[in-house]
Structures are given as C-alpha cells and as structure tokens.
C-alpha positions in Angstrom: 359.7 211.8 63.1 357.3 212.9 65.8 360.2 212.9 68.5 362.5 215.1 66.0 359.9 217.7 65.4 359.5 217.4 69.2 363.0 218.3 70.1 363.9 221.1 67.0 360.3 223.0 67.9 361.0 225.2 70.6 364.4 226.5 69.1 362.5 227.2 65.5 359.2 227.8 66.6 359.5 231.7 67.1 360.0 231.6 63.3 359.3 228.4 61.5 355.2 227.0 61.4 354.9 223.3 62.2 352.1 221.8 60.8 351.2 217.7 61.5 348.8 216.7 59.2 347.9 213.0 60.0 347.0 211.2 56.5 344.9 208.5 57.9 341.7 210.6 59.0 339.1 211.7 56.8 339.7 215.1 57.1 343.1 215.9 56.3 343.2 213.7 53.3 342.7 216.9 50.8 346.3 217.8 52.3 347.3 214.8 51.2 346.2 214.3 48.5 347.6 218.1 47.5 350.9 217.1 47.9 350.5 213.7 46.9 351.8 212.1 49.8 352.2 208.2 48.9 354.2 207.5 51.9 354.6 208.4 55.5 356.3 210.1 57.3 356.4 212.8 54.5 358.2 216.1 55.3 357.7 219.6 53.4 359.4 222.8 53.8 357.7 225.9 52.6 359.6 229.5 52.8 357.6 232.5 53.6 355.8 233.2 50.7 354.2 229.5 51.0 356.4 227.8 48.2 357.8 224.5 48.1 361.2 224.5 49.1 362.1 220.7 50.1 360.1 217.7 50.6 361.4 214.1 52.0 360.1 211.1 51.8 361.2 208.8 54.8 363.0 210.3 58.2 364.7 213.2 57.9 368.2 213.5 58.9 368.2 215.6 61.9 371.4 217.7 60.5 369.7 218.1 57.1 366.5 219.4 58.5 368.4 221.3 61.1 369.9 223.0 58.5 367.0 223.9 56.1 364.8 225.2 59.4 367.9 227.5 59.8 367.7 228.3 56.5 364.2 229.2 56.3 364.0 230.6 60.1 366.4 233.9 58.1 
C-alpha cells in the first residue's frame, strides 16, 4: 500500500492530506482504535469537512482509489 500512496502523492498532494498512521506503536493506537481498524492495511477517505467518505479494508485498487482522490481533490 506504501508503494501506491508513494506513486499517487505528488499528483494529489497539492489537494488531498495523506496521513500514515502505523497501528503497531503505542502512540497511534487511539487512531486506531477510533476507526476500529481490525486489519491492516486499512485505507480511509475523508472529504473536506473531515467526514468519512470510503474506507477499505485490504489493498486498494489503484483505479478505485485513483478515482475517489480525484473525487475528493474537486
């Protein structure tokens, strides 16, 4: 997931935050346990206002999550 995130970043990142939050140290367990993140990789999409819009369980497509950056980058 690290390597796709990797290669969409510079074309979104003008518009679109990217946030890693690594599950296994201490201190970023709150996020997830927030989210309730029962398996990795784990992907969530917010829009602007900082709602939920998607969340994925497993590898993301890269067209899918092409897409909803593209959506959200509007």
């Amino acid at each position: 997931m690290g390597q796709l995130v990797d290669e969409l970043k510079p074309r979104f990142e003008q518009k679109v935050n990217f946030v890693i939050v690594f599950v296994d140290k201490a201190e970023e367990q709150p996020v997830a346990e927030k989210y309730n993140v029962q398996y990795v990789p784990a992907t969530f999409l917010f829009d602007k206002g900082g709602d939920e819009t998607n969340n994925y369980t497993g590898v993301v497509d890269k067209g899918v999550l092409t897409s909803k950056l593209e959506d959200l980058a509007k």
